[in-house]
ROMAR-63677 format. One record per residue (C-alpha): residue number from 1; residue in one letter; z, x, y. Coordinates in Angstrom, 3 decimals. Layout:
(NUM,"A",(Z,X,Y)),
...
This chain:
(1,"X",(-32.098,1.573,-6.901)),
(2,"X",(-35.278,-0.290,-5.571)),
(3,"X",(-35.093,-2.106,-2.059)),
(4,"X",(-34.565,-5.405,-4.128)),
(5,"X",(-30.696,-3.636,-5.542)),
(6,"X",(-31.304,-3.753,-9.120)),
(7,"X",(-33.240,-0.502,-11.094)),
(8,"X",(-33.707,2.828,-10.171)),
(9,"X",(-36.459,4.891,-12.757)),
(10,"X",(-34.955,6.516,-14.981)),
(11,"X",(-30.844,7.120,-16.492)),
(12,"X",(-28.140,4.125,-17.995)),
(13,"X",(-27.975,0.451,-16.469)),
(14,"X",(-24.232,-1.248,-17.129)),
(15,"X",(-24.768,-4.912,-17.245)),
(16,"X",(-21.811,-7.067,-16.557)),
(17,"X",(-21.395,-10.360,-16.804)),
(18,"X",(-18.928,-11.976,-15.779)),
(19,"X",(-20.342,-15.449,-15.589)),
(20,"X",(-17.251,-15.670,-18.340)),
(21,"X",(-14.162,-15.501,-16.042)),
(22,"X",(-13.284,-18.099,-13.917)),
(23,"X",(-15.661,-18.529,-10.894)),
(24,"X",(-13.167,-19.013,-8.582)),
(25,"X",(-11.883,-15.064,-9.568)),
(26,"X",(-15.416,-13.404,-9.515)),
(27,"X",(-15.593,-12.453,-5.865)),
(28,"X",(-12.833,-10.280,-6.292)),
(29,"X",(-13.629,-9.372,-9.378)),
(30,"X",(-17.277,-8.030,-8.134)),
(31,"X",(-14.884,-5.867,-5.372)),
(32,"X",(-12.740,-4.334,-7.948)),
(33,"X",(-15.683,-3.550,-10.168)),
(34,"X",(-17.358,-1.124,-7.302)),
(35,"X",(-13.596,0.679,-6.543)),
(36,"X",(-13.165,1.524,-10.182)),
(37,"X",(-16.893,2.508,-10.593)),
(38,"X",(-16.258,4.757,-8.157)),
(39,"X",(-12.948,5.901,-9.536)),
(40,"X",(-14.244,7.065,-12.832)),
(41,"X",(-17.610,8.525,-11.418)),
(42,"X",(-16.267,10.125,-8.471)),
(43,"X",(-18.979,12.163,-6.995)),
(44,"X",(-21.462,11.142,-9.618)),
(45,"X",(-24.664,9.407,-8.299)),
(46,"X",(-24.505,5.897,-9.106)),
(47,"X",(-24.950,2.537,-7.360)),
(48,"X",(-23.306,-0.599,-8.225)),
(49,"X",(-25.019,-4.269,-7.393)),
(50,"X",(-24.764,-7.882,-7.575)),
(51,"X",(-28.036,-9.313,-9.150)),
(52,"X",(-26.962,-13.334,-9.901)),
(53,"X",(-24.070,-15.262,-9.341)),
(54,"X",(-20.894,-13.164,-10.846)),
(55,"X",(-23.956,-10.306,-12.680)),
(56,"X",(-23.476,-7.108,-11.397)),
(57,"X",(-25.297,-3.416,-12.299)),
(58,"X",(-24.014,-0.241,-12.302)),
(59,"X",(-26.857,2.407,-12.766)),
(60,"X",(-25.868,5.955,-13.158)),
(61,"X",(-28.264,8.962,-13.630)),
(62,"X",(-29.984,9.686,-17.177)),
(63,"X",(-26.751,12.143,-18.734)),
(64,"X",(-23.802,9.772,-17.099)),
(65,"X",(-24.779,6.714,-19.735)),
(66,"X",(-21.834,6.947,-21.397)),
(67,"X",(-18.876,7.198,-18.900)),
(68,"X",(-21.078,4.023,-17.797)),
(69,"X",(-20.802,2.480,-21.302)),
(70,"X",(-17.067,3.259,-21.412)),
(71,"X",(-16.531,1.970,-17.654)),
(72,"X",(-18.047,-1.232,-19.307)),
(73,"X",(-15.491,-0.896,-22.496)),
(74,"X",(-12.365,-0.761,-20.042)),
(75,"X",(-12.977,-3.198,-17.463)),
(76,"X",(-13.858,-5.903,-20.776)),
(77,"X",(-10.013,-4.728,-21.946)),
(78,"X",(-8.535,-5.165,-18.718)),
(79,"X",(-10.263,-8.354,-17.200)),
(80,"X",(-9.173,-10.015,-21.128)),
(81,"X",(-5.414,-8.149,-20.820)),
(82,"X",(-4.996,-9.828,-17.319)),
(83,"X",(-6.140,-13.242,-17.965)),
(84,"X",(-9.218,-13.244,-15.603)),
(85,"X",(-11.653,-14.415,-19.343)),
(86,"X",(-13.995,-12.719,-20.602)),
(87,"X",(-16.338,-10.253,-19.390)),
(88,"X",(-19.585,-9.191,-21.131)),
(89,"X",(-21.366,-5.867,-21.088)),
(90,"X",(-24.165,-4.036,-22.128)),
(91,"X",(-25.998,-0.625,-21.707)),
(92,"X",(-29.424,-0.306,-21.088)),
(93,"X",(-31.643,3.014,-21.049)),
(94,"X",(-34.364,3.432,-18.726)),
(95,"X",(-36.870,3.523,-19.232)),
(96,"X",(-37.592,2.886,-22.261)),
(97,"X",(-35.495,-0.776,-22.300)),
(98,"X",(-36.444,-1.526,-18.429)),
(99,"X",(-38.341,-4.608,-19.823)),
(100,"X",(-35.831,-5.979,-21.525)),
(101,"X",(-33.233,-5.722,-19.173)),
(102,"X",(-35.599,-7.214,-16.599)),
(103,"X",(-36.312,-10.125,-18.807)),
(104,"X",(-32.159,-10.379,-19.147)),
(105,"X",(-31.836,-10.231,-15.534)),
(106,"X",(-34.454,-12.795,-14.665)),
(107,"X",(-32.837,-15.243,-16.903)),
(108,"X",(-29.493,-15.137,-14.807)),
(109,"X",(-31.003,-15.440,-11.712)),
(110,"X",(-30.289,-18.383,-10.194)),
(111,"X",(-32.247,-17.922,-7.551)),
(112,"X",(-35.872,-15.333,-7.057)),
(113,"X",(-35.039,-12.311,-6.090)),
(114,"X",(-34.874,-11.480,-1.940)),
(115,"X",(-35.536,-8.282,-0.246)),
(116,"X",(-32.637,-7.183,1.470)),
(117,"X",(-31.832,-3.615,3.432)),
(118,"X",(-30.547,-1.024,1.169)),
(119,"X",(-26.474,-0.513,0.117)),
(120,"X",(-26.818,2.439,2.062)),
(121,"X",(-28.672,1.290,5.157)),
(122,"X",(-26.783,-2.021,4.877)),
(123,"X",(-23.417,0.732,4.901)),
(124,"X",(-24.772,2.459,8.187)),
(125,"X",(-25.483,-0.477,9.968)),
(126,"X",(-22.006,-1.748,9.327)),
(127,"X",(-20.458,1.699,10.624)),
(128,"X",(-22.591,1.728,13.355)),
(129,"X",(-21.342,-2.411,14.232)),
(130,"X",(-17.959,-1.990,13.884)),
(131,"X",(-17.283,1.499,15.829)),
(132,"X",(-17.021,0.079,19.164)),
(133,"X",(-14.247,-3.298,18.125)),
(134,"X",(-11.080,-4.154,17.110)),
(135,"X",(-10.578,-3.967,13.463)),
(136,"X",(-8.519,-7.373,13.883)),
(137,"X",(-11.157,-9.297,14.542)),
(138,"X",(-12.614,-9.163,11.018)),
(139,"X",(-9.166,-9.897,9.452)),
(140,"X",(-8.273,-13.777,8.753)),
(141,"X",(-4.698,-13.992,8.882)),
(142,"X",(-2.603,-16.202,6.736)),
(143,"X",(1.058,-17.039,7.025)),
(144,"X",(3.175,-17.207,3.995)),
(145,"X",(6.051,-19.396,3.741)),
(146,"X",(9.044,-20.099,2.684)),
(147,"X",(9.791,-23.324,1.433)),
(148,"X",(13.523,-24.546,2.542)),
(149,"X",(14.892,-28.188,3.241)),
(150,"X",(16.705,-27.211,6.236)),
(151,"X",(12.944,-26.044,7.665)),
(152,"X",(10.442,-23.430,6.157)),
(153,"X",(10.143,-19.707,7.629)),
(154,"X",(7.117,-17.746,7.692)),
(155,"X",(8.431,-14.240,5.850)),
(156,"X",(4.964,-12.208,6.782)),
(157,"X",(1.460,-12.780,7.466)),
(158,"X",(-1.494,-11.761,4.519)),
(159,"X",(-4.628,-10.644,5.381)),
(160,"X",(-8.245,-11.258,4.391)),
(161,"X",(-11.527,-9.100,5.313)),
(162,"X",(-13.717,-11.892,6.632)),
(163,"X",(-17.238,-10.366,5.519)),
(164,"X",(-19.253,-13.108,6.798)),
(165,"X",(-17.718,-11.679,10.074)),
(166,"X",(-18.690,-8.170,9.481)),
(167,"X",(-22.171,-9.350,8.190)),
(168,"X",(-22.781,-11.452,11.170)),
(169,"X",(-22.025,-8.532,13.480)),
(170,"X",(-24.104,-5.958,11.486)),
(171,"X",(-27.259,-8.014,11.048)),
(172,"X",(-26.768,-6.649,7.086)),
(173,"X",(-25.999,-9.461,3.990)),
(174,"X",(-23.355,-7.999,2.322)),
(175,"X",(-21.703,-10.775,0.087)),
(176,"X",(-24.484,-10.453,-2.890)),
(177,"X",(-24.128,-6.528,-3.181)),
(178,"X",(-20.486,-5.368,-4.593)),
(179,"X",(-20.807,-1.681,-3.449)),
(180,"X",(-21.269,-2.819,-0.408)),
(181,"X",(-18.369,-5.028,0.248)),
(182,"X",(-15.847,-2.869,-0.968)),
(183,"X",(-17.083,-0.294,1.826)),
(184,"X",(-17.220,-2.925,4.286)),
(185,"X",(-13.638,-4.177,2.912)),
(186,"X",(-12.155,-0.642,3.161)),
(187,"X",(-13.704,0.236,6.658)),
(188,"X",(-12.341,-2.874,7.451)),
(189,"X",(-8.653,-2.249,6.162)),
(190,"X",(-8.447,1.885,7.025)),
(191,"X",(-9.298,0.905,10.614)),
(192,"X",(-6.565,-1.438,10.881)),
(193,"X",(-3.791,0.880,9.255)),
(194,"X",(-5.053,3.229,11.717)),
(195,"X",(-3.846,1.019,14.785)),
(196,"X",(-1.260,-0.366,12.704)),
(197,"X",(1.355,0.698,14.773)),
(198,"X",(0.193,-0.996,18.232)),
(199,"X",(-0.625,-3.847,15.553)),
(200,"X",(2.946,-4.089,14.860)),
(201,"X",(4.690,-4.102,18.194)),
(202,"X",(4.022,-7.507,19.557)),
(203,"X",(4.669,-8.639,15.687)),
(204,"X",(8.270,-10.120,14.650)),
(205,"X",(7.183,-10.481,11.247)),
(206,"X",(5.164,-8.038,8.785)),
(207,"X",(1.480,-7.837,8.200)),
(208,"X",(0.072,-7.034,4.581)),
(209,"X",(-2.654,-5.066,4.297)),
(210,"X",(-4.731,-4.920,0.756)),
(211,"X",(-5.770,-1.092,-0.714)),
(212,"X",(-7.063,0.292,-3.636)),
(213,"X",(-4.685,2.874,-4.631)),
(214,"X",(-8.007,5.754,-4.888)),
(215,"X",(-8.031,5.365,-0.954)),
(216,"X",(-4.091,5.350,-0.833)),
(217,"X",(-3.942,8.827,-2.613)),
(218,"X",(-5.645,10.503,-0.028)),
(219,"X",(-5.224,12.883,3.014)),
(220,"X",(-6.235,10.161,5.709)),
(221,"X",(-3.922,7.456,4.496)),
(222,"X",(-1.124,9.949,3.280)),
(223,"X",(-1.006,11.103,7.478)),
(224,"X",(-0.974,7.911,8.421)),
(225,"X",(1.687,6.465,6.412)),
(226,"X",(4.033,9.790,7.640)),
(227,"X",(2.978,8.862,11.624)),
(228,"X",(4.068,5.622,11.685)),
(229,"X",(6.896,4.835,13.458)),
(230,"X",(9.968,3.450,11.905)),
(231,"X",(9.419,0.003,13.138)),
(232,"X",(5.794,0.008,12.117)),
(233,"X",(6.690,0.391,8.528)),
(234,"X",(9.198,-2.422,8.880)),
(235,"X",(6.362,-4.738,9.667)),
(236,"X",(3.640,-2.953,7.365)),
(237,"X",(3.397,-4.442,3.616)),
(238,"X",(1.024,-2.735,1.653)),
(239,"X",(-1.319,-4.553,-1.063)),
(240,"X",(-2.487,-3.582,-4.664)),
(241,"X",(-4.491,-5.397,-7.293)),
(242,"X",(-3.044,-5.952,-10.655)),
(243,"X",(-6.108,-4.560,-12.025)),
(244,"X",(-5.538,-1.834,-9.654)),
(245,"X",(-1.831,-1.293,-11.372)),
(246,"X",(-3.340,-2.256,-14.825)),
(247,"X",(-6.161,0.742,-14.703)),
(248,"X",(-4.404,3.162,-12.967)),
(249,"X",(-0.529,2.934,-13.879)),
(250,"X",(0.473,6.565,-13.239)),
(251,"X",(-1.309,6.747,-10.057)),
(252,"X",(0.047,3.417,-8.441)),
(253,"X",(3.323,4.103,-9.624)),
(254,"X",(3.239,7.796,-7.864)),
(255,"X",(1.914,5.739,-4.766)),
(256,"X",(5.123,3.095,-4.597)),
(257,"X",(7.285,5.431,-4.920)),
(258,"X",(5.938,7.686,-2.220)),
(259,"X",(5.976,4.338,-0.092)),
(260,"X",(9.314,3.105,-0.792)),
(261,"X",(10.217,6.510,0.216)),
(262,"X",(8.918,6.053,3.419)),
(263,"X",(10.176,2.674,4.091)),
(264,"X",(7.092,0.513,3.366)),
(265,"X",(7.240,-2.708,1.302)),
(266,"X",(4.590,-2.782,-1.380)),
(267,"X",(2.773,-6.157,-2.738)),
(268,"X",(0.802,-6.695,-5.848)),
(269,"X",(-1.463,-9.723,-5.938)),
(270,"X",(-4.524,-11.011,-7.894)),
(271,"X",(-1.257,-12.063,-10.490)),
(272,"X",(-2.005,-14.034,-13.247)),
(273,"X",(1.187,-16.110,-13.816)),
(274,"X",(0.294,-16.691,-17.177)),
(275,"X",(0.267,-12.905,-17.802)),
(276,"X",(2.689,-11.334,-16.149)),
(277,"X",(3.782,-9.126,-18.954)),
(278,"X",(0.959,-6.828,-18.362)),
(279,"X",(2.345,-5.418,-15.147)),
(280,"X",(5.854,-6.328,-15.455)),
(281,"X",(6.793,-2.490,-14.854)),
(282,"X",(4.698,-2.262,-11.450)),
(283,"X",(6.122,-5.945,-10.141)),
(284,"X",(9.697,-4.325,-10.854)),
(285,"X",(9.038,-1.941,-7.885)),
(286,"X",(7.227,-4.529,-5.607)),
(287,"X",(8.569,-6.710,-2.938)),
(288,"X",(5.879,-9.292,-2.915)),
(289,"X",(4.128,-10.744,-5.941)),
(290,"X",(0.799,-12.649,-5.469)),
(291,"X",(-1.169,-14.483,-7.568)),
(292,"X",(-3.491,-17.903,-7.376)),
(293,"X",(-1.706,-21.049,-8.280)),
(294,"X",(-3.342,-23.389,-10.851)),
(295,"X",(-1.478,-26.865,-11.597)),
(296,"X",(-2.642,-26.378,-15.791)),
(297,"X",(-1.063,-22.948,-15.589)),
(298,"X",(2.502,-23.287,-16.381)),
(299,"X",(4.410,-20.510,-14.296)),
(300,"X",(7.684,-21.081,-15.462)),
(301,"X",(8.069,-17.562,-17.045)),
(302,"X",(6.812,-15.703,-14.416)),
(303,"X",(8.819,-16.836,-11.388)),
(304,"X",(12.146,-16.971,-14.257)),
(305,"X",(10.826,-13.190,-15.352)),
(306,"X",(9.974,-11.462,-12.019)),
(307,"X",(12.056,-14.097,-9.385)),
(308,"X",(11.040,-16.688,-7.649)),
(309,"X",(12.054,-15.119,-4.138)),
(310,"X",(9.465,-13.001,-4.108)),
(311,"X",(6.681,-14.813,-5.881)),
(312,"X",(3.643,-15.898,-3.686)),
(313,"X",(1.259,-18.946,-4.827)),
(314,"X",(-2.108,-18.212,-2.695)),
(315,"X",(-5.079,-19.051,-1.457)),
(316,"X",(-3.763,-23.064,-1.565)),
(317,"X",(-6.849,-25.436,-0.246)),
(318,"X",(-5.002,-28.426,-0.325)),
(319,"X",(-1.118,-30.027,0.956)),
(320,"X",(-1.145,-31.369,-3.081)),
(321,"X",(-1.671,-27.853,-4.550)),
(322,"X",(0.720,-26.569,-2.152)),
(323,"X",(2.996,-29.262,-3.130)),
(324,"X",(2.306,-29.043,-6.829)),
(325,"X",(3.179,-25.063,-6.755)),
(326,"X",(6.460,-26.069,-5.059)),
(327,"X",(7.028,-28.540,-7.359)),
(328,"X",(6.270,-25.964,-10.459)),
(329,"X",(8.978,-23.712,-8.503)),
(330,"X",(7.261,-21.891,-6.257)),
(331,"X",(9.240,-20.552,-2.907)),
(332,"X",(6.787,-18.830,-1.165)),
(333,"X",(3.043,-20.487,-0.773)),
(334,"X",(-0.022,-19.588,1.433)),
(335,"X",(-3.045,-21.084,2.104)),
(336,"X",(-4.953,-23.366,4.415)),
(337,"X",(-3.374,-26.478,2.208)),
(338,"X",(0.027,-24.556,2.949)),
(339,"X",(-0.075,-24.439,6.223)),
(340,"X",(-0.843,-28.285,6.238)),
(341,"X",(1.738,-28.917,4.173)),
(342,"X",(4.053,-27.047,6.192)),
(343,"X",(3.474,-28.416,8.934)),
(344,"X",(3.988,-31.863,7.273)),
(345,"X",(7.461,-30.787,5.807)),
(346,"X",(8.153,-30.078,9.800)),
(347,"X",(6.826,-33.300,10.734)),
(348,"X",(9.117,-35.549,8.390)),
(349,"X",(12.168,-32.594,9.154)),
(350,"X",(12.100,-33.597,12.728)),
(351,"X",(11.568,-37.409,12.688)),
(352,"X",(14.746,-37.025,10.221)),
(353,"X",(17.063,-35.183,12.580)),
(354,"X",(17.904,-38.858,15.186)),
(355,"X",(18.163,-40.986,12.487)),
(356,"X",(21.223,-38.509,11.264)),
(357,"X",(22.512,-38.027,14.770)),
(358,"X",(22.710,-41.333,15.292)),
(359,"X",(25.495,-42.632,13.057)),
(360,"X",(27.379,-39.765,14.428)),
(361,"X",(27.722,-40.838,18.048)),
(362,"X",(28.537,-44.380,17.028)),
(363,"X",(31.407,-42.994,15.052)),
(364,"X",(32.758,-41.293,17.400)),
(365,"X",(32.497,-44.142,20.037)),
(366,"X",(34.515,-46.467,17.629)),
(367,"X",(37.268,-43.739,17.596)),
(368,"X",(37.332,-43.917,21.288)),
């Protein structure tokens, strides 16, 4: 790749666009596109970038063009399978069709074109940031509750990597280049499962943690899952995509069972409630189901289907979407809106509790 993160010379360019899906879906999206790049590569050179708002580019070298072109094929199937819309590709040989995927690129653009450190160097400053502080600090944490009349509980706390953090620290932009913030992401997360258990002890509730199930298959994680105290894995809920479960079902079903094993609760999130068919064998094994609430997306079948209990509506902005997913039947909700609303539901629960007290003492002084 050039300094600018879109062509290299020579070998196959995977154009995706994903302009298609919903907007609100293509950050993650752009995350999940580097892990499985990577996945079906493996040690194959090959760089994946973001070159316009929800446009990314894989290049690979010139005799990898078509595992590119079916990497392209599988994520279309499995974005359209899970609800996410519909995602576009195309593969483009260099360099004899370098113009015309240069005019294609230009015409996406939003913006001109930056220069920007390299994915690599960008990767080494981050390392080199984040070696001397706590992992924590680049984690936002978000409680999840549980709705009840007689006064909501917070069942455990979800996690996000906060890469504005990490970028801020690093002096590196990392946002517009997908390679790059799923290593940030997963230096990020490995870091904090590796002081998970001091994590844990002043905790009374668990912490989730979100994985890719490539980096939960190997030696490091596997010897840190077997370390951990028993106590630690009571608090410790571990997090997989449904695209994660939809791509790689054998593997992620090898991985939950090694964890339930162990004693670790196991989450899947990035749900579409509207979909839920398409990992209905994974969400069987799972403890926590997570998945973006939208008011025109009935849910009805999916908290009736996999249980309410353990159904999550996320990433709530607002007390009326929080309200709206309880309404629809939702239990569990999280969010900035759901903490609001929350703390609303306490509000009115308190102010409630005299007014019932009250008629209470002045029956009992008329029986006097």
């Amino acid at each position: 790749m050039t300094k600018n993160g879109t062509l290299g010379h020579i070998g196959g360019t995977l154009l995706l666009d994903a302009r298609g899906t919903r907007e609100r879906d293509i950050p993650k999206l752009g995350r999940f596109f580097a892990q499985f790049a990577d996945d079906r590569l493996g040690g194959k050179h090959h760089n994946l970038a973001s070159v316009a708002d929800g446009v990314h580019l894989l290049v690979v070298g010139p005799h990898d063009s078509a595992i590119a072109a079916a990497v392209g094929a599988d994520l279309a199937r499995c974005t359209a399978r899970l609800g996410f819309g519909t995602l576009r590709w195309r593969l483009f040989h260099l360099p004899g069709e370098r113009a015309e995927l240069m005019a294609q690129i230009e015409s996406l653009r939003a913006a001109p074109p930056h220069e920007s450190a390299s994915p690599i160097d960008g990767m080494a400053k981050v390392e080199a940031a984040l070696g001397g502080t706590d992992a924590s600090e680049f984690l936002r944490e978000r409680p999840v509750f549980a709705l009840d009349p007689a006064g909501d509980n917070v069942v455990f706390t979800d996690t996000e990597v906060m890469l504005d953090a990490v970028a801020d620290i690093a002096g590196v932009e990392i946002a517009g280049n997908s390679w790059l913030v799923e290593r940030a992401s997963t230096l990020v997360e490995r870091r904090m499962l590796r002081h998970i258990a001091a994590a844990t002890r002043a905790r009374e509730r668990p912490i989730c943690l979100h994985f890719h199930s490539r980096f939960a298959e190997d030696d490091f994680f596997r010897t840190l899952v077997d370390q951990l105290a028993s106590v630690a894995k009571e608090r410790l809920i571990l997090d997989f995509s449904a695209v994660d479960a939809h791509e790689n079902p054998d593997r992620l079903f090898a991985i939950m069972a090694r964890l339930q094993e162990a004693g670790i609760a196991v989450a899947l999130s990035q749900i579409e409630w509207a979909a839920v068919d398409a990992i209905a064998a994974h969400a069987a094994k799972a403890a926590w189901l997570k998945g973006r609430f939208d008011p025109a997306v009935p849910a009805s079948h999916a908290l009736l289907t996999l249980g309410a209990s353990r159904c999550v509506a996320t990433d709530l902005a607002t007390p009326a979407l929080a309200e709206a997913a309880a309404q629809m039947g939702f239990v569990n909700v999280t969010g900035p809106g759901a903490e609001s609303f929350a703390a609303q539901r306490r509000s009115r629960l308190l102010r409630a509790q005299p007014e019932a007290k009250a008629p209470a003492k002045a029956d009992a002084g008329r029986k006097k």
